[in-house]
C-alpha positions as CSV (number, residue, x, y, z in Angstrom):
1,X,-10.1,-77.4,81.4
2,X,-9.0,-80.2,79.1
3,X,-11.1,-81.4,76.3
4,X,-11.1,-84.6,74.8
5,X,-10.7,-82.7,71.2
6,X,-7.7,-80.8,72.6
7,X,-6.1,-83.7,74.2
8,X,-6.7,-85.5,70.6
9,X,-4.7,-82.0,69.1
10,X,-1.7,-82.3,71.7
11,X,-1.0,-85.6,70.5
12,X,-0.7,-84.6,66.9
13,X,1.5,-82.5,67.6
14,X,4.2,-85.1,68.4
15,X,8.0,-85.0,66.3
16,X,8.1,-87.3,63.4
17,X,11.1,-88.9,63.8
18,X,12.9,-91.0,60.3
19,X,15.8,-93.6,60.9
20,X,17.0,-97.3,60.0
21,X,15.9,-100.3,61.5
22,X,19.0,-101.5,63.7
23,X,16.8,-104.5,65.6
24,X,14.4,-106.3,65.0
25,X,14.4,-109.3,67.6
26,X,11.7,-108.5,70.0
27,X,8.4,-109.3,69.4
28,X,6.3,-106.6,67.8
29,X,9.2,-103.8,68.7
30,X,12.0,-102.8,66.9
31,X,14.8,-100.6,67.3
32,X,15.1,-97.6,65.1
33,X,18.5,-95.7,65.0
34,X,18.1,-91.8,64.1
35,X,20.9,-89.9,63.4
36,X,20.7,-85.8,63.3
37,X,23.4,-83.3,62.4
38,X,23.9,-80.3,64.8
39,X,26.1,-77.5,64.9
40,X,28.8,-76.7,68.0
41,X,27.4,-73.6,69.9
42,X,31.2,-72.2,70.2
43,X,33.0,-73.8,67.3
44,X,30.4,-74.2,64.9
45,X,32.0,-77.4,63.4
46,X,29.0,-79.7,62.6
47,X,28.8,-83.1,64.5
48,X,26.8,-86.0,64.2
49,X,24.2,-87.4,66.5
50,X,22.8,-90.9,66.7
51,X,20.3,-92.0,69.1
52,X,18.7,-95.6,69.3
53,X,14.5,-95.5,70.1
54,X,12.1,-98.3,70.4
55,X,9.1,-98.2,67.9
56,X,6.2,-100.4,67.7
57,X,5.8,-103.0,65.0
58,X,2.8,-104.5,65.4
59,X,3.0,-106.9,62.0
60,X,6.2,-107.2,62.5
61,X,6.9,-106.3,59.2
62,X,10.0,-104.1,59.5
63,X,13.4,-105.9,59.3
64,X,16.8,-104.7,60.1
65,X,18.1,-101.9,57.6
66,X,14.7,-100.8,56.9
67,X,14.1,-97.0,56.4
């Protein structure tokens, strides 16, 4: 059975995610660029990882190279 207080919890719970502002040309969206750092499974040589996300903006407050 599924609570309202522990459906509240479960989206808490959610990653926190930190990148730069890449786009900001839609209306009350942007597009946030977060890059990550992993290490090979075999070699173990570190590579770097970038993925593009859209965020909301409601303001629109956030321009482009924004943290």
């Amino acid at each position: 059975m599924v609570t309202a207080n522990s459906e509240r919890n479960d989206r808490n719970d959610r990653k926190v995610r930190e990148g730069i502002v890449v786009s900001d040309k839609m209306d009350k969206t942007i597009t946030v660029e977060v890059s990550d750092r992993v290490k090979h499974g075999m070699y173990s040589k570190v590579l770097s990882r970038s993925s593009k996300l859209k965020a909301h903006d409601e303001q629109n407050s956030a321009g482009m190279g924004d943290r």
